[in-house]
N, C-alpha and C positions, 0 to 999 in steps of 0.2 A: 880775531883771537878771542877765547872764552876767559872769561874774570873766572879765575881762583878763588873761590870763596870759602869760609873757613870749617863747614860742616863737611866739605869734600876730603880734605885732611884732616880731620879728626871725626874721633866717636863723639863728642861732649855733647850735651844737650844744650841746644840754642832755646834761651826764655824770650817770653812775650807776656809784660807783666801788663795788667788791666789797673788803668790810672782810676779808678772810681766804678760806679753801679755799669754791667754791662746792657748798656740800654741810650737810646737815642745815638747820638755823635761818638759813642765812645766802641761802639760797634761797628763802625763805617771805618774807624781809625783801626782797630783790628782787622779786619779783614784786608783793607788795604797791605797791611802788612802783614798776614798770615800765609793769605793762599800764594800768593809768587812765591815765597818760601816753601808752603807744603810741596808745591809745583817741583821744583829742585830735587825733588825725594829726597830728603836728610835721614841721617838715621834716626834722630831721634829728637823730639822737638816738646817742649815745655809751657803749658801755658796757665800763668802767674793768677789766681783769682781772688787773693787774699783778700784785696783791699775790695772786690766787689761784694755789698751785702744782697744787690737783687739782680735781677735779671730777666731783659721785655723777650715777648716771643722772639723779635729777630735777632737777640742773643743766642737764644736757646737752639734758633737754627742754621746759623752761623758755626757751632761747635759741635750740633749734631751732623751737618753737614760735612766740616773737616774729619771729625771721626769715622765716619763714614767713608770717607775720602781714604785716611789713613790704611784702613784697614783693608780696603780693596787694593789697596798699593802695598802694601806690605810695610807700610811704617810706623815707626812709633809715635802714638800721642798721647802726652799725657796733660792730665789738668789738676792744678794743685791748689791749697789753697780753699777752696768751695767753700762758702758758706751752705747751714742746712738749707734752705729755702731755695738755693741753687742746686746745689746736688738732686732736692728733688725735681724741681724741672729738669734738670737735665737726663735725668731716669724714665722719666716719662715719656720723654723725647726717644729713648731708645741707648741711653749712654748706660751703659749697664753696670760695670764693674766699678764699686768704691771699694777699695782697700783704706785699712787702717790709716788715719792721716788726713783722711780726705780728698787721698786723690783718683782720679780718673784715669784707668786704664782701656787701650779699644779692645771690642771685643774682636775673637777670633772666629775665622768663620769656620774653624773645624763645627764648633758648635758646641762644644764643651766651653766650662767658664777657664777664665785664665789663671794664672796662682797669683794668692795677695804678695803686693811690694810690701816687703817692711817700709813701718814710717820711720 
């Protein structure tokens, strides 16, 4: 029998807030918990950056990765939160779109930009 899980019955956006800098062990705790979830196709999934001010490459490609991921799947991901120093890595990584707010929306692969989320 398959678990009922709560993104299957609802639109809402499940978060995944980052407890500190994403970088070392707190990246390893992310992913652990991100991708079996991206895996699930949710409609739309949240990830919390507030409290990180930096970010090591295997952060960067850890979230370039699920974007990626998202986007070939047709899901939503977003990333909130960013610090600048973050945003930039993550831009250079290929995470393209910051709307107002700071956050991180995937790109689309029509190939046109996406429209900004109000903050």
């Amino acid at each position: 029998m398959r678990a009922i899980t709560p993104h299957l019955i609802t639109n809402k956006p499940v978060p995944f807030t980052v407890r500190g800098d994403l970088a070392g062990a707190e990246v390893a705790t992310l992913a652990e918990r991100l991708w079996p979830h991206l895996l699930t196709a949710p409609p739309q999934t949240v990830v919390d950056l507030a409290v990180a001010g930096e970010i090591d490459p295997a952060g960067v490609d850890l979230l370039a990765a699920a974007d990626a991921y998202a986007v070939h799947r047709g899901l939503r991901l977003r990333i909130t939160g960013a610090a600048p120093a973050v945003r930039t890595a993550l831009r250079a990584a290929g995470v393209e779109a910051f709307p107002a707010g700071g956050e991180v929306v995937p790109r689309r692969t029509s190939g046109r930009r996406p429209a900004e989320v109000p903050a």
